[in-house]
Backbone and ligand atoms as CSV (ligand in chain L), in Angstrom:
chain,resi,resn,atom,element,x,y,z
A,1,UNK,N,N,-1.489,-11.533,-29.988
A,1,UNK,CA,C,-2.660,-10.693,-29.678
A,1,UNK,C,C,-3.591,-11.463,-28.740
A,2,UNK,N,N,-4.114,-12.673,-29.185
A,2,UNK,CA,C,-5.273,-13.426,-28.522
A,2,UNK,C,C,-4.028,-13.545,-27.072
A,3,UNK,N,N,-2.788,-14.078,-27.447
A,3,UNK,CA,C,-2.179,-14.609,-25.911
A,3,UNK,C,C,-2.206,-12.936,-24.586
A,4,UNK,N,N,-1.989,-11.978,-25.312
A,4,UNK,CA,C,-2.224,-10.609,-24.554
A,4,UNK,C,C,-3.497,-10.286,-23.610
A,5,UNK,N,N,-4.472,-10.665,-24.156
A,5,UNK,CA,C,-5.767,-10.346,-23.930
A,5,UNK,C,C,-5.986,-11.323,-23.072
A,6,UNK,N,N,-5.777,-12.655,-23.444
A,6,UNK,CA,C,-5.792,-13.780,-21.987
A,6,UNK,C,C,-5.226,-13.258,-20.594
A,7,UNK,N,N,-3.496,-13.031,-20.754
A,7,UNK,CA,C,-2.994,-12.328,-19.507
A,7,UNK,C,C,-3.906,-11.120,-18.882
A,8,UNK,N,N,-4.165,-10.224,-19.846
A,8,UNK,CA,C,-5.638,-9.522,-19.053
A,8,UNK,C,C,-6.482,-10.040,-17.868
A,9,UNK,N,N,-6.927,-10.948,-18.879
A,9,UNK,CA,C,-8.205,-11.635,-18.377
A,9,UNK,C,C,-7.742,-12.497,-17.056
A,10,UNK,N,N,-6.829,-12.688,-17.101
A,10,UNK,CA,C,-6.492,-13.741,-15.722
A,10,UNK,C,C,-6.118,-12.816,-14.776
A,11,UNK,N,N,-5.352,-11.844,-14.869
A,11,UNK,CA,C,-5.514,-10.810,-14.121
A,11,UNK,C,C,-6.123,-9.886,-13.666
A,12,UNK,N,N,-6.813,-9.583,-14.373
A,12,UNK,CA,C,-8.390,-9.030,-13.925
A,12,UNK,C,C,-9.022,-10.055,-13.018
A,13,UNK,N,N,-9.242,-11.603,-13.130
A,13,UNK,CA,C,-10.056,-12.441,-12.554
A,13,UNK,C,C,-9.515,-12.736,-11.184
A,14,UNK,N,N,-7.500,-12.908,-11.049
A,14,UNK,CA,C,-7.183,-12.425,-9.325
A,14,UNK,C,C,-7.512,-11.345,-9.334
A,15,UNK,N,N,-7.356,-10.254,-9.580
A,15,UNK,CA,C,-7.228,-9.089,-8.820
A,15,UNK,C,C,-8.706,-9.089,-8.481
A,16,UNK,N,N,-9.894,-9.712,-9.111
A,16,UNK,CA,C,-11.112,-9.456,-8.618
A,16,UNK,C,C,-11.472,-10.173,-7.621
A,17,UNK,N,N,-10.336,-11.753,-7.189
A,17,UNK,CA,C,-10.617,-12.831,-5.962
A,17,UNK,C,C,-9.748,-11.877,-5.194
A,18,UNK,N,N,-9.124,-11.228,-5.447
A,18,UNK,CA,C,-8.252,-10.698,-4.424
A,18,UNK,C,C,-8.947,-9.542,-3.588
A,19,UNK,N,N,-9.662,-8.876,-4.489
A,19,UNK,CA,C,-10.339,-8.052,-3.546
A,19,UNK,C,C,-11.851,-8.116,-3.110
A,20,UNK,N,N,-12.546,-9.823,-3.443
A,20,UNK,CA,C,-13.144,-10.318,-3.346
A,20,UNK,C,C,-12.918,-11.107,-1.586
A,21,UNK,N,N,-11.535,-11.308,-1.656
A,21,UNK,CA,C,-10.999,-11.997,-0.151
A,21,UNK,C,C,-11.298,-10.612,0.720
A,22,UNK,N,N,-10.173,-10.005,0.015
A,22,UNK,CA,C,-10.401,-8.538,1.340
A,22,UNK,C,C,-11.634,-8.448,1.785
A,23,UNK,N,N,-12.615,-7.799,0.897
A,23,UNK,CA,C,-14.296,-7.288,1.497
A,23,UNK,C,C,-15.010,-8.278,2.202
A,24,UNK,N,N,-14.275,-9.474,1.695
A,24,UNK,CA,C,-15.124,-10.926,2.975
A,24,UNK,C,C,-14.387,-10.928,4.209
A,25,UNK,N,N,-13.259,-11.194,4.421
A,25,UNK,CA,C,-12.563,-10.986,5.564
A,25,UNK,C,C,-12.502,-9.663,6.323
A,26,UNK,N,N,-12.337,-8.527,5.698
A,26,UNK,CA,C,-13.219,-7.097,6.590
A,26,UNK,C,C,-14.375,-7.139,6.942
A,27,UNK,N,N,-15.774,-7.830,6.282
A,27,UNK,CA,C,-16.892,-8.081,6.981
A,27,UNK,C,C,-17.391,-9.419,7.846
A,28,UNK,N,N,-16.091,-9.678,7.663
A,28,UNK,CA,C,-15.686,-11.137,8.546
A,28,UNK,C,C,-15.966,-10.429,9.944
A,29,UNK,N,N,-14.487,-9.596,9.699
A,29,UNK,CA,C,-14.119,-8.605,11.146
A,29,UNK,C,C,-15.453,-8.022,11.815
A,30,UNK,N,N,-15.486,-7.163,10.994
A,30,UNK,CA,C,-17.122,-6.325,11.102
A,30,UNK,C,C,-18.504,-7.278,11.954
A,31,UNK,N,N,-18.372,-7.985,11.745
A,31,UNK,CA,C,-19.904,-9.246,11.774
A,31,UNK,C,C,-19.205,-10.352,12.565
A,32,UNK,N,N,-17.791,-10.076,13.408
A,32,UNK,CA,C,-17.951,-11.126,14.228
A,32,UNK,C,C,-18.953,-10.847,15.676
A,33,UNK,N,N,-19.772,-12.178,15.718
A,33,UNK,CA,C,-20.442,-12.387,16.431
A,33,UNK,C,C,-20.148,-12.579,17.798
A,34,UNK,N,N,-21.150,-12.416,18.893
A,34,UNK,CA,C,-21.170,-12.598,19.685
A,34,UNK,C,C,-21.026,-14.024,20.531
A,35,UNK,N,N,-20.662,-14.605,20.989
A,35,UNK,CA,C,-20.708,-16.025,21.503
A,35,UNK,C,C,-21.922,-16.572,22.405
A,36,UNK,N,N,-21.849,-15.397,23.414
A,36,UNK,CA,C,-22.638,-15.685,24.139
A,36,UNK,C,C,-24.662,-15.734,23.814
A,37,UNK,N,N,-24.531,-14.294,22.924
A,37,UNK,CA,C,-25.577,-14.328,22.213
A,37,UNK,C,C,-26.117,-15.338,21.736
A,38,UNK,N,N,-24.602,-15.921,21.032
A,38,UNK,CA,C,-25.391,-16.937,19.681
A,38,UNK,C,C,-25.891,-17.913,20.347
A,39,UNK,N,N,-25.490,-18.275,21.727
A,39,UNK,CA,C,-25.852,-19.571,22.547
A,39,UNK,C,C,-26.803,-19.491,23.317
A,40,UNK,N,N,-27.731,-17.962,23.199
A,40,UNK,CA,C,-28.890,-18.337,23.852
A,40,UNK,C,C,-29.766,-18.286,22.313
A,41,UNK,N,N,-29.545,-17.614,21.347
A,41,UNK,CA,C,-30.604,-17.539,20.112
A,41,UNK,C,C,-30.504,-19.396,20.032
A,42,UNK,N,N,-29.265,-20.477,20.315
A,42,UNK,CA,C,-29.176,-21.325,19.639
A,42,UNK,C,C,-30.661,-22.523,20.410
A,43,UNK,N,N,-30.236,-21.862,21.777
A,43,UNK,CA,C,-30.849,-22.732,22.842
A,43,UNK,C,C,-32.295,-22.316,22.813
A,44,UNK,N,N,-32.670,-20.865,22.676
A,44,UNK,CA,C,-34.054,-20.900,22.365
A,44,UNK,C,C,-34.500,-21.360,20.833
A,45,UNK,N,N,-33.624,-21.950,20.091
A,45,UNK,CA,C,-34.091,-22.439,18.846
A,45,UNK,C,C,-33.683,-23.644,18.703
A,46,UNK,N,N,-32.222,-23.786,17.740
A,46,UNK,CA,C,-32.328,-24.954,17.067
A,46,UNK,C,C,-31.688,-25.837,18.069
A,47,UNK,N,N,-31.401,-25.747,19.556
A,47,UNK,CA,C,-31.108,-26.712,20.418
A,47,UNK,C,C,-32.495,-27.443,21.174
A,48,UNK,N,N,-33.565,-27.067,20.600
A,48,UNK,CA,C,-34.814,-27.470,21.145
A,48,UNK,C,C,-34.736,-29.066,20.004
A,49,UNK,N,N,-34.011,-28.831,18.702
A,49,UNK,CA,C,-34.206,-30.098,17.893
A,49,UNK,C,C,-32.629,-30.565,18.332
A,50,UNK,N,N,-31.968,-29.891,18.032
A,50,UNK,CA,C,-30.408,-30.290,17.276
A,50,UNK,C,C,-29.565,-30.234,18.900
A,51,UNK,N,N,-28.917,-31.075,18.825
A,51,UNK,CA,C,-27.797,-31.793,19.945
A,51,UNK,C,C,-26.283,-30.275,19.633
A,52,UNK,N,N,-25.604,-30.251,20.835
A,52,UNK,CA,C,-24.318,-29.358,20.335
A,52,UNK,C,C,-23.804,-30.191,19.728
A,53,UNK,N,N,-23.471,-31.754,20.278
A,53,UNK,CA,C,-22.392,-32.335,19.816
A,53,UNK,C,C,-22.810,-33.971,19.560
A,54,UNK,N,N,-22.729,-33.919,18.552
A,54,UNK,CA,C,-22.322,-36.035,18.114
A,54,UNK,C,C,-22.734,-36.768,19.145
A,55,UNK,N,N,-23.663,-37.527,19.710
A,55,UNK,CA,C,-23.503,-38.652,20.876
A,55,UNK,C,C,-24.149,-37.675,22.082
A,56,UNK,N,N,-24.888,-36.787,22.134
A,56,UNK,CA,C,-25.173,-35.978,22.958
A,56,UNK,C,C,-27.012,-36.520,23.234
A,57,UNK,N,N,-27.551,-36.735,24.352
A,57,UNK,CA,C,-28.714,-37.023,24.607
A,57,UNK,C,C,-29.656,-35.720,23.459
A,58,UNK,N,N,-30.459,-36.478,23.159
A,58,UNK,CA,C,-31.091,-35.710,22.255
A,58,UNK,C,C,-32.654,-34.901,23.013
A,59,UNK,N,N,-32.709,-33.452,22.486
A,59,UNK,CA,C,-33.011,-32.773,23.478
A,59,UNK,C,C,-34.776,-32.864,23.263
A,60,UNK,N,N,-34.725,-33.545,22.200
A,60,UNK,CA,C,-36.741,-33.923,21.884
A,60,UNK,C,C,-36.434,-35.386,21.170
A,61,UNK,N,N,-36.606,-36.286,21.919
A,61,UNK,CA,C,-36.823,-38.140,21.730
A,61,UNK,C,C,-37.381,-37.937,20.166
A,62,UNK,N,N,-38.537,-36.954,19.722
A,62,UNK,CA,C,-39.126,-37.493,18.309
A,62,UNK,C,C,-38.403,-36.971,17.025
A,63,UNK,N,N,-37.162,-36.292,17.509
A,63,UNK,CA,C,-36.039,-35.567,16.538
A,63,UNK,C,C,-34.992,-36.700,16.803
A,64,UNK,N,N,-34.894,-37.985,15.752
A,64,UNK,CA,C,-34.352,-38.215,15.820
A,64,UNK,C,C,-32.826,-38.049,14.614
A,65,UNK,N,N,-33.202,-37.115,13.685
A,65,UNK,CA,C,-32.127,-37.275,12.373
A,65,UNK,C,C,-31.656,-35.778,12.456
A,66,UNK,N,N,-31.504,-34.565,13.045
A,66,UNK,CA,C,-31.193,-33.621,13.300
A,66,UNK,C,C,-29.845,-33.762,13.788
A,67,UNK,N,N,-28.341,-33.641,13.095
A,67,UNK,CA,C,-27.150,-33.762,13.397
A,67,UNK,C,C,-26.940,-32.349,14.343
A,68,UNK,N,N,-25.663,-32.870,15.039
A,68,UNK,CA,C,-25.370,-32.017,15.886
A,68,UNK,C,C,-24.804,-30.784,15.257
A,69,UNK,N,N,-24.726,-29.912,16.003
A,69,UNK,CA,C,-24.757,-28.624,15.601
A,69,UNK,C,C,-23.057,-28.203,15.363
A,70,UNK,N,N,-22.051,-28.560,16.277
A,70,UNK,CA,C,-20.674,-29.346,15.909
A,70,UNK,C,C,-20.119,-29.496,14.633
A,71,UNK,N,N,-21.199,-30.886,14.274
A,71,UNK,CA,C,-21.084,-30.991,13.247
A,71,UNK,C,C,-21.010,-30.393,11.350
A,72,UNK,N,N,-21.309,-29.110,11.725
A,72,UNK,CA,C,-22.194,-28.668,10.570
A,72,UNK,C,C,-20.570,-27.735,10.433
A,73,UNK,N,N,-19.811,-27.527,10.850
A,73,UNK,CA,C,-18.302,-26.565,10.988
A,73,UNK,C,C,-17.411,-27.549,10.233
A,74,UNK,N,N,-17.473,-29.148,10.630
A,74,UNK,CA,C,-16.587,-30.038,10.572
A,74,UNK,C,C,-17.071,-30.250,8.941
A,75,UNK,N,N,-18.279,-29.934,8.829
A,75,UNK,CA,C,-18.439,-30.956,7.363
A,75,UNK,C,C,-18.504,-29.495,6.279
A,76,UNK,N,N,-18.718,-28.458,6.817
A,76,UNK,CA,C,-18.773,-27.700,5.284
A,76,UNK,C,C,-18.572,-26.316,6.172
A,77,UNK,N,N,-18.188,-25.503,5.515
A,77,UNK,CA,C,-17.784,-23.713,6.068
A,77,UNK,C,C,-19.065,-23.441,6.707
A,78,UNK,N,N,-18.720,-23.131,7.654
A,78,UNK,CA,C,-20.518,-22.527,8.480
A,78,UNK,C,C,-20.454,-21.494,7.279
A,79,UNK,N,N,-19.870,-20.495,6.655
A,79,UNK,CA,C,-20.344,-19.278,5.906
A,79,UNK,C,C,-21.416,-19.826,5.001
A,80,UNK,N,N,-21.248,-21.469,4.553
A,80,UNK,CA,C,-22.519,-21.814,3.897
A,80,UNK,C,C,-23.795,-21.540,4.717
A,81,UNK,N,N,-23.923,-21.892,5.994
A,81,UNK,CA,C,-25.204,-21.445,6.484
A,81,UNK,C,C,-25.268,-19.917,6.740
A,82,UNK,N,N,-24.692,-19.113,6.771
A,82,UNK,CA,C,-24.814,-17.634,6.811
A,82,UNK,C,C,-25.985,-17.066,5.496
A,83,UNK,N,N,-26.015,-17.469,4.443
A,83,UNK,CA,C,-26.752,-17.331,3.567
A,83,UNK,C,C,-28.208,-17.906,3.389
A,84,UNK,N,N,-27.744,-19.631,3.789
A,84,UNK,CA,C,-29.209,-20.166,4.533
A,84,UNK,C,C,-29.881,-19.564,5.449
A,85,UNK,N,N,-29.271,-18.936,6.528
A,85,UNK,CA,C,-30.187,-18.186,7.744
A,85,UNK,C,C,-30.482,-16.998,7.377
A,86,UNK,N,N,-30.049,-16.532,6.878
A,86,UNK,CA,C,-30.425,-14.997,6.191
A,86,UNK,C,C,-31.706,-15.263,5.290
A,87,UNK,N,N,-32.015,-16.311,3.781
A,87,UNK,CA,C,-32.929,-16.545,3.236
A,87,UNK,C,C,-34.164,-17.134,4.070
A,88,UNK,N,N,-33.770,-17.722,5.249
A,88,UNK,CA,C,-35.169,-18.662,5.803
A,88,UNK,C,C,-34.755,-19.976,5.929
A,89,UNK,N,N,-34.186,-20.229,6.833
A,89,UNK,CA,C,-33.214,-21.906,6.351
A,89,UNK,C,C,-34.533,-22.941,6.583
A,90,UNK,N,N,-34.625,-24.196,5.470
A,90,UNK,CA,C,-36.129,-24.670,5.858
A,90,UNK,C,C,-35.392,-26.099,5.554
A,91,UNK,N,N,-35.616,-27.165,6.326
A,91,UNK,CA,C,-34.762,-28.369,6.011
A,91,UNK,C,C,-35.961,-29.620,5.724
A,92,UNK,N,N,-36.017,-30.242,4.670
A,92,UNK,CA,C,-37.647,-30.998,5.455
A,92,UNK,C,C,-37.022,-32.486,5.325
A,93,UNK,N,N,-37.370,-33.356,6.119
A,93,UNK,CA,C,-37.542,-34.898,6.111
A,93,UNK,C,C,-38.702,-35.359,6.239
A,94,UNK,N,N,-39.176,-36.558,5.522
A,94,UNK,CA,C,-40.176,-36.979,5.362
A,94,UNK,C,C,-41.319,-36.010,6.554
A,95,UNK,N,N,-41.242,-36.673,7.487
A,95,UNK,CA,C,-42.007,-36.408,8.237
A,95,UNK,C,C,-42.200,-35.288,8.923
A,96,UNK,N,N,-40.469,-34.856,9.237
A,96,UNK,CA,C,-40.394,-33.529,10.002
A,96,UNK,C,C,-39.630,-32.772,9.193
A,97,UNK,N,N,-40.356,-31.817,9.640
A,97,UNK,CA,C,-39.764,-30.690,8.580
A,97,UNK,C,C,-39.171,-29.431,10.069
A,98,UNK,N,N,-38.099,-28.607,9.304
A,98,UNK,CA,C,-37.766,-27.681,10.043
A,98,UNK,C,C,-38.313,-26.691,10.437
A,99,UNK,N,N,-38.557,-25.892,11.364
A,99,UNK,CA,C,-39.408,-24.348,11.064
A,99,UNK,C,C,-38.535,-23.285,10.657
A,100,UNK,N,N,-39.257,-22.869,9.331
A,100,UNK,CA,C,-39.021,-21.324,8.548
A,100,UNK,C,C,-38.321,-20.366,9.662
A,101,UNK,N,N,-37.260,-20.144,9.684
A,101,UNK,CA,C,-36.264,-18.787,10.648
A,101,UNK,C,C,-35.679,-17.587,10.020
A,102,UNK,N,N,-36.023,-16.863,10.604
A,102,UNK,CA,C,-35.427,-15.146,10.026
A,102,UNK,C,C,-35.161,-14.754,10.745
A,103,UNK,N,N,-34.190,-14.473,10.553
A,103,UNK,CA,C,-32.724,-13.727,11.797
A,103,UNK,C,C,-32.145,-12.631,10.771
A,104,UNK,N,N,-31.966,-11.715,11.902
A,104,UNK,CA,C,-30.875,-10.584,11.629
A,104,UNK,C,C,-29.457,-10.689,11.308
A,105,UNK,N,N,-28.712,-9.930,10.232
A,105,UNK,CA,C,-27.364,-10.321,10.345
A,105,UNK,C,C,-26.800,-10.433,11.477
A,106,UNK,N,N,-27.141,-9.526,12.651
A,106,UNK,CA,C,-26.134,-9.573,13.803
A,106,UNK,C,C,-26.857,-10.811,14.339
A,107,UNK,N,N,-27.636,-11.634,14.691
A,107,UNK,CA,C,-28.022,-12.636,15.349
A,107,UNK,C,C,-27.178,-14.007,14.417
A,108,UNK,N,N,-27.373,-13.738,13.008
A,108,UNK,CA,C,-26.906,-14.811,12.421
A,108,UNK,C,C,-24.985,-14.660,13.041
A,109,UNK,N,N,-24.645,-13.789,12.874
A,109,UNK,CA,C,-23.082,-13.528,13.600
A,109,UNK,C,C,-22.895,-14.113,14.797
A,110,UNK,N,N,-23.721,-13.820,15.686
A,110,UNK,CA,C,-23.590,-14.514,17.046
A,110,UNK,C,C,-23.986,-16.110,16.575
A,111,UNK,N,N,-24.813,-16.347,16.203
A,111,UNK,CA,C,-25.327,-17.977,15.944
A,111,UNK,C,C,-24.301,-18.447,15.124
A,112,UNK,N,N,-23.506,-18.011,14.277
A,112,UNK,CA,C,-22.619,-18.805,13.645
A,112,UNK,C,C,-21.086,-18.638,14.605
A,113,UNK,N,N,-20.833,-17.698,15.038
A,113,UNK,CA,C,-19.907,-17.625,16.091
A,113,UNK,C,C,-19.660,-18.654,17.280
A,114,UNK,N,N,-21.125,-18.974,17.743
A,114,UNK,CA,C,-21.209,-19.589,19.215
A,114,UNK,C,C,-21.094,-21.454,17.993
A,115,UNK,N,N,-21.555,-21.525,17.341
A,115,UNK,CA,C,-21.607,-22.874,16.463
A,115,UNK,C,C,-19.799,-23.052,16.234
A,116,UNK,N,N,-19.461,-21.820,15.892
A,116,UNK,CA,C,-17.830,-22.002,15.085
A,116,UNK,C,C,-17.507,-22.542,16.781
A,117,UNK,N,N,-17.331,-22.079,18.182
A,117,UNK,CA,C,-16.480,-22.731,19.181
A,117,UNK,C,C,-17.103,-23.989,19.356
A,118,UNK,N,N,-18.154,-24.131,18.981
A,118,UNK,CA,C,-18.620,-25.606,19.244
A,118,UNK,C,C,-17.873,-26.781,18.200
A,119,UNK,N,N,-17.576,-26.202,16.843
A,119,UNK,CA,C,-17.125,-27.154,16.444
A,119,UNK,C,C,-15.609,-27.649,17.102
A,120,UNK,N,N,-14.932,-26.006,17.373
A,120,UNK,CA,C,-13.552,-26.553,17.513
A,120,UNK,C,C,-13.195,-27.180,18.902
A,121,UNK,N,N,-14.280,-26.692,19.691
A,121,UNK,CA,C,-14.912,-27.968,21.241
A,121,UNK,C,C,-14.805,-29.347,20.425
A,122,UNK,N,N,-15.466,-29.539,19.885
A,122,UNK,CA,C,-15.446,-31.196,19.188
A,122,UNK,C,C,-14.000,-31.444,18.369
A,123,UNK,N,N,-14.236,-30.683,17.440
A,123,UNK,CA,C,-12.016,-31.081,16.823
A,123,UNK,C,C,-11.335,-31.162,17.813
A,124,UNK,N,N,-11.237,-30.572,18.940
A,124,UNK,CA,C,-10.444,-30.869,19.984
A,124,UNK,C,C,-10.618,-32.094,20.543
A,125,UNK,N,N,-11.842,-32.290,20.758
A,125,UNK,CA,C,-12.220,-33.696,21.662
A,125,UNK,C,C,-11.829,-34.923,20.958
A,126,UNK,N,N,-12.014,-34.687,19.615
A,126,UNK,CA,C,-11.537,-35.882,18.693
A,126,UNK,C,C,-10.291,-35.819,17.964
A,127,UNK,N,N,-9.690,-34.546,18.655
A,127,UNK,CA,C,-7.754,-34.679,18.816
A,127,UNK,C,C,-7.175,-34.663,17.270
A,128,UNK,N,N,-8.180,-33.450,16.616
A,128,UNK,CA,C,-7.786,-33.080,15.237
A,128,UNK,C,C,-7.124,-31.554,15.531
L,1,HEC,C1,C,-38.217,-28.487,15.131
L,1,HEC,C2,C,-36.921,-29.114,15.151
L,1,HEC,C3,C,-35.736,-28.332,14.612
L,1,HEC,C4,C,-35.317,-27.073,14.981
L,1,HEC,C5,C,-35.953,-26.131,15.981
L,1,HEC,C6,C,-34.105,-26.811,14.211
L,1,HEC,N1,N,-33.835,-27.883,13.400
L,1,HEC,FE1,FE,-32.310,-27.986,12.053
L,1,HEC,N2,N,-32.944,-29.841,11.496
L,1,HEC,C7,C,-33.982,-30.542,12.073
L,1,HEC,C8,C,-34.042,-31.860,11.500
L,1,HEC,C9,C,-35.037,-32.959,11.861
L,1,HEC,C10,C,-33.000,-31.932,10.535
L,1,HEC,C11,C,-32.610,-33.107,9.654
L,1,HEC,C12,C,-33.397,-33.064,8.394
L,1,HEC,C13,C,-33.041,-34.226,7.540
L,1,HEC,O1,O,-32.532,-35.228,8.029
L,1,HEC,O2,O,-33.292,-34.127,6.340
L,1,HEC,C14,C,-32.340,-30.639,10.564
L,1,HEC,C15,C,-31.288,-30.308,9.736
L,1,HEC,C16,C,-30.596,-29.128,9.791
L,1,HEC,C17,C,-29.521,-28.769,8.923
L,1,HEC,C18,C,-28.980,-29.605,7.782
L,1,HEC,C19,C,-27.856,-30.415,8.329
L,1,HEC,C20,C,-27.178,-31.259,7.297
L,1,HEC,O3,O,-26.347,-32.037,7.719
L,1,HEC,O4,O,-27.455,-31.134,6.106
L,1,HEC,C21,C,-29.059,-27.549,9.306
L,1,HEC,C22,C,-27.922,-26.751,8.703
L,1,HEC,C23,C,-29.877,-27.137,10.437
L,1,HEC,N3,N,-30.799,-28.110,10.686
L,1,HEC,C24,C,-29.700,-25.973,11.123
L,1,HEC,C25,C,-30.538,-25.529,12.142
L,1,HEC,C26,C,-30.347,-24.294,12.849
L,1,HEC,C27,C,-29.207,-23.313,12.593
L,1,HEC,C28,C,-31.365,-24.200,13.733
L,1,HEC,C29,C,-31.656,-23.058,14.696
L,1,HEC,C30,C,-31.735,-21.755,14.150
L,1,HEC,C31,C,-32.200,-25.381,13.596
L,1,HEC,N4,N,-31.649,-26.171,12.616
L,1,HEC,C32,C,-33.361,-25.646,14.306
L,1,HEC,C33,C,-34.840,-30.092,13.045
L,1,HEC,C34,C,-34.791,-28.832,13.631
């Protein structure tokens, strides 16, 4: 009896990642972004602090701990920042703190779009 009710339960729990994958990957489709877009929202924003890439002249001398933007694909799923930019992404270091941003889903699409070729610009360059 108890072993019955387990098989349930585990099957209920794929079939709910399973169609948990689908509705993310259809609004994957849905919400892909623009490239070009995302690279001017990026440049009138967070390229005023943040470098595209690793080793890149930094685009304000007093930002100096703001990783490249590259970077942020290589180290964790951009879909993590999809949720950050949607809430207000606010980053603070001692001294400098980020400014509060609210973007539209379709802007966050383009901004995470034009970020996703930037990273694989850099995996390429570093021949991953
Ligand atoms: C006014 C300068 C400034 C602007 C504009 C700016 N950032 Fe930042 N950002 C920083 C700094 C400085 C840090 C590093 C904070 C730290 O070291 O704790 C940072 C950190 C981050 C981090 C965390 C990175 C990590 O490795 O944990 C993310 C993500 C991020 N910024 C995204 C963005 C995005 C996306 C934009 C544009 C929409 C943007 N930032 C615009 C200054 C800025």
């Amino acid at each position: 009896m108890q072993k019955i009710s387990l098989v349930i339960l585990v099957t209920g729990i794929v079939a709910a990642g399973m169609w948990g994958i689908g509705d993310y990957m259809s609004r994957k489709g849905e919400e892909h972004g623009d490239v070009s877009r995302g690279q001017s929202i990026a440049e009138q924003t967070c390229l005023k602090c943040h470098t595209k890439f690793a080793g890149d002249p930094l685009p304000d001398p007093t930002v100096t701990s703001a990783p490249a933007l590259a970077s942020f694909g290589q180290r964790w799923p951009l879909e993590n920042l999809e949720e950050a930019l949607a809430e207000g992404i606010t980053v603070s270091h001692d001294n400098m703190t980020m400014p509060e941003f609210s973007f539209t889903p379709e802007s966050i699409a383009d901004l995470l779009s034009y970020m996703e070729t930037l990273t694989r610009e850099a995996d390429a360059k570093s021949g991953q």
